[in-house]
C-alpha positions in Angstrom: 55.5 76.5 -92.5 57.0 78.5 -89.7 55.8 81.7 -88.0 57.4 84.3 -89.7 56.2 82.8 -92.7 52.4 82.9 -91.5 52.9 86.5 -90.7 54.6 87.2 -94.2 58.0 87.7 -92.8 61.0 86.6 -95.3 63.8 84.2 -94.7 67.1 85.1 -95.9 68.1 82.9 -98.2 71.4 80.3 -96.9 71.2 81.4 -93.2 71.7 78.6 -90.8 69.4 80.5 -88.0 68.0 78.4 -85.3 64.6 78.9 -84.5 63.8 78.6 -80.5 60.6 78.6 -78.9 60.2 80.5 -75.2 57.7 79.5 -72.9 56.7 82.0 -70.5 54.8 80.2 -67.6 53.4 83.2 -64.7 51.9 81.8 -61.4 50.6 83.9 -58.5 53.3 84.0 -55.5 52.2 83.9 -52.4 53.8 84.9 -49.6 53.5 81.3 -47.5 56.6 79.0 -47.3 55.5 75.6 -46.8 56.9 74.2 -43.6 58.4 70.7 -45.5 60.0 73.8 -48.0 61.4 76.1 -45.3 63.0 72.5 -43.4 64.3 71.5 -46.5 66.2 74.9 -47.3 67.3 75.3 -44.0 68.8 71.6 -43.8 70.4 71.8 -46.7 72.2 75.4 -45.6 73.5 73.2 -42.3 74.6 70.4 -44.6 76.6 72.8 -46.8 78.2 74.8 -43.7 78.8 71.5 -42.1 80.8 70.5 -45.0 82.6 73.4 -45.9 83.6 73.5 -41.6 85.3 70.3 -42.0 86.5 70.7 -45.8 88.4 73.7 -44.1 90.1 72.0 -41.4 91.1 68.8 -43.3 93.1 71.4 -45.6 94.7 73.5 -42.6 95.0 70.4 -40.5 96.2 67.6 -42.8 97.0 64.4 -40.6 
């Protein structure tokens, strides 16, 4: 029994509706970036300019 039959709801009869449960998980931000966190982000920015730099130049300057 699902639960829109609990709460006395009817299914129309032949549809092919799928039924999806939604989670909703809430936590309590805080303001504090964790040090490992903020090296982490700020690595993987320089990693992803770094990249893109030298993607650039091996398309304008193909050897």
């Amino acid at each position: 029994m699902n639960i829109q039959q609990r709460r006395g709801w009817k299914q129309e009869k032949g549809s092919d509706v799928d039924e999806k449960v939604v989670v909703v998980v809430a936590v309590k931000a805080s303001k504090k970036i964790r040090r490992t966190a903020l090296v982490w982000a700020l690595r993987s920015i320089f990693v992803f300019v770094f990249l893109f730099f030298f993607f650039c130049l091996y398309i304008c300057f193909p050897s």
